[in-house]
Legacy VTK file of the C-alpha trace (Angstrom):
# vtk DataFile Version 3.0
C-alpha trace
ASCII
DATASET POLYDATA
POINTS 177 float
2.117 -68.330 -51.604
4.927 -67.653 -48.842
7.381 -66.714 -51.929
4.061 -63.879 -52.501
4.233 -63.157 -48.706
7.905 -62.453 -48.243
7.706 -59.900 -51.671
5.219 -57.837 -49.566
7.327 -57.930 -46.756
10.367 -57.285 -48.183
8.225 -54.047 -50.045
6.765 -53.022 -47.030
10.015 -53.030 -45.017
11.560 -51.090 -47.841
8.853 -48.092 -47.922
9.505 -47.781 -43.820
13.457 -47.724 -44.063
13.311 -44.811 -46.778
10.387 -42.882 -44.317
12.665 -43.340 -41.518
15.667 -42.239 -43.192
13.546 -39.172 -45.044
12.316 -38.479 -41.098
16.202 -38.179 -39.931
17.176 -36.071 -42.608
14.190 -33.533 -42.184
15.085 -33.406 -38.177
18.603 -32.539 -38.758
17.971 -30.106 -41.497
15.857 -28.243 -39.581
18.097 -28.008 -36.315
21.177 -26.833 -38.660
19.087 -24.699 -40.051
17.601 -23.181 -36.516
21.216 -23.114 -34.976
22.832 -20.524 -38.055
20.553 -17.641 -37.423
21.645 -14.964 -35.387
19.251 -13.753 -32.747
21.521 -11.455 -31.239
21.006 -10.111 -27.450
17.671 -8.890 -26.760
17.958 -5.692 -25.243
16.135 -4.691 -22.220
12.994 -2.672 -22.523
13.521 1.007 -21.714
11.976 1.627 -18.403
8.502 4.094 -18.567
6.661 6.218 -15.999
3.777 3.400 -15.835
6.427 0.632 -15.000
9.092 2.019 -12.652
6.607 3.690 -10.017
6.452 1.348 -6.804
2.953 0.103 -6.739
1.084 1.112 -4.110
-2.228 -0.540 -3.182
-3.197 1.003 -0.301
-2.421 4.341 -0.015
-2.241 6.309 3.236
-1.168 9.604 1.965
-4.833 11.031 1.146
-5.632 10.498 4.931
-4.742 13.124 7.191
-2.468 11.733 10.253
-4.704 12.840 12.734
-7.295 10.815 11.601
-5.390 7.991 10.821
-4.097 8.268 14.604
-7.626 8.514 15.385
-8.704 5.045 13.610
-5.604 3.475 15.761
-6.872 4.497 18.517
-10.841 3.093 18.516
-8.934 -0.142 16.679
-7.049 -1.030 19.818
-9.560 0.525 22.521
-12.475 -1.924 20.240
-9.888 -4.646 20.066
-9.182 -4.130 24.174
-13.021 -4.284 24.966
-13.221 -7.045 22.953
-10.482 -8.942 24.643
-11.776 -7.919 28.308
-14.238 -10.937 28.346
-14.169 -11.831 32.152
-17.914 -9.812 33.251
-21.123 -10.350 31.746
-22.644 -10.435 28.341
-24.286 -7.229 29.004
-21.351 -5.324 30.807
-19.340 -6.471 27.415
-21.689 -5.644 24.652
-22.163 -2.363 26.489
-18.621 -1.151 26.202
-18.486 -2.474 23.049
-21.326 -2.127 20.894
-20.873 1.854 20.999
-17.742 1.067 18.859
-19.082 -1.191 16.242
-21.033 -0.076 12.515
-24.628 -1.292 12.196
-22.896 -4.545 10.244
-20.459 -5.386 13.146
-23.909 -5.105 15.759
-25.632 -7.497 13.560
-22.552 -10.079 13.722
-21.044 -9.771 17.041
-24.648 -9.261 18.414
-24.949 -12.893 19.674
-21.482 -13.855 20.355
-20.389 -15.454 23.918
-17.477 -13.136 25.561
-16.677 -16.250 27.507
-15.790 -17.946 23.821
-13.169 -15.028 23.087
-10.067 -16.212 22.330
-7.749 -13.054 23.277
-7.612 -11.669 26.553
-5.124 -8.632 26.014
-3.904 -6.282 23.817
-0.329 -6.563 23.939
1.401 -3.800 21.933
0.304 -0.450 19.873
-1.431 -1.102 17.008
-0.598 -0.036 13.382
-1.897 0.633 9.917
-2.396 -1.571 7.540
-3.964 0.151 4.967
-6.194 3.024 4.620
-6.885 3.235 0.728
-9.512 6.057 1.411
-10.693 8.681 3.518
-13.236 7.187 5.147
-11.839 3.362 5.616
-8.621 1.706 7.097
-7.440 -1.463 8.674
-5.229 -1.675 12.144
-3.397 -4.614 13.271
-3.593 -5.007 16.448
-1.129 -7.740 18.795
-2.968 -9.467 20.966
-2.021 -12.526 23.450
-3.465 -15.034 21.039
-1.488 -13.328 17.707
-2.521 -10.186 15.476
-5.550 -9.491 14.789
-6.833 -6.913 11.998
-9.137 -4.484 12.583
-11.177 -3.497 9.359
-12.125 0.469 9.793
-14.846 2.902 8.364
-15.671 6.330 9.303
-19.357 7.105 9.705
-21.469 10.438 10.494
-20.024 13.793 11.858
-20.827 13.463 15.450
-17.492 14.893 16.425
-17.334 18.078 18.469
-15.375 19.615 15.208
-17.759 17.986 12.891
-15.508 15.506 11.157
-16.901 11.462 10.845
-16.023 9.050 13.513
-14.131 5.551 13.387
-16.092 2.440 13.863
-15.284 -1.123 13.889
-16.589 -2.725 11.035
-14.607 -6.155 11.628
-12.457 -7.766 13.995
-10.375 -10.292 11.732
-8.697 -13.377 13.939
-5.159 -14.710 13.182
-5.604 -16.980 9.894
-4.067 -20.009 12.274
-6.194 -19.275 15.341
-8.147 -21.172 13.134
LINES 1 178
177 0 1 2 3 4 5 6 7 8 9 10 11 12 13 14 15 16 17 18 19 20 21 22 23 24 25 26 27 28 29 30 31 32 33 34 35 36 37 38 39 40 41 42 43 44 45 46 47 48 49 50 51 52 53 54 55 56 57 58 59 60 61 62 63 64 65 66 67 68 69 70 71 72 73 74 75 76 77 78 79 80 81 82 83 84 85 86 87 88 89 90 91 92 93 94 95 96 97 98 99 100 101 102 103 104 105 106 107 108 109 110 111 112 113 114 115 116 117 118 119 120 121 122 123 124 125 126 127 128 129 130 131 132 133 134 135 136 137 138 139 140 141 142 143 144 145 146 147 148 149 150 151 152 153 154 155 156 157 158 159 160 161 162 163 164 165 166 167 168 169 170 171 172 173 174 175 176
């Protein structure tokens, strides 16, 4: 019975060695075979009108200066009021509100002046981005870091007819946290 045993063995041992060696033969076969073809250099794509024009997200361009110099202006004069916490709750949402879109009443309606963090504006402000006519966004400095002033013009209650900018968002520094 162990004479029986040690056949199998030896049979089974056999079949393994010639799979192994079959295995090792395949693997280098196929690695000669990959390293004698000739891929060449690849050449570089030729450059076309879609891919070579710097991307622009947020174009200014179709906003008239003027009115982008307007938007700066009501971004830092908001972003001052805003700042100028040290009166009442009613003095402060009374200088402010005037400035602020029917959104912006509804979320800086309840807030606390006292809990502002900034308490000056403390350099010119400058745009961001104004991808339309009628919206824009301003960062403004401030004591406490930059804060970004999200735009949108609204009506024609100008003198000259043309809309007005109003503060749709005050944005905080992302690590004023």
């Amino acid at each position: 019975m162990t004479l029986l045993r040690e056949t199998r063995i030896s049979r089974i041992m056999t079949r393994k060695s010639r799979s192994s060696r079959i295995g090792v033969v395949a693997i280098g076969l196929v690695l000669t075979l990959t390293g004698c073809t000739d891929t060449g250099p690849v050449p570089d794509p030729t450059p076309s009108a879609a891919n070579t024009a710097t991307p622009r997200p947020y174009p200014t361009s179709t906003v008239p200066a003027d009115a982008l110099d307007d938007g700066v202006r009501v971004a830092e004069e908001a972003m001052a009021t805003f700042a100028d916490h040290d009166r009442s709750y009613d003095e402060w949402w009374a200088a402010l509100s005037p400035m602020l879109t029917n959104d912006a009443l509804v979320a800086y309606g309840d807030t606390n002046p006292a809990r502002v963090r900034p308490s000056q504006v403390t350099g010119a402000g400058e745009v961001a981005s104004a991808p339309n006519f009628n919206q824009m966004s301003v960062l403004v400095p401030t004591d406490v870091g930059q804060y970004t002033i999200e735009l949108v013009r609204q009506g024609d209650d100008n003198p000259n007819g043309t809309p007005s900018w109003f503060v749709d968002r005050l944005t905080p520094p992302a690590d004023l946290g």
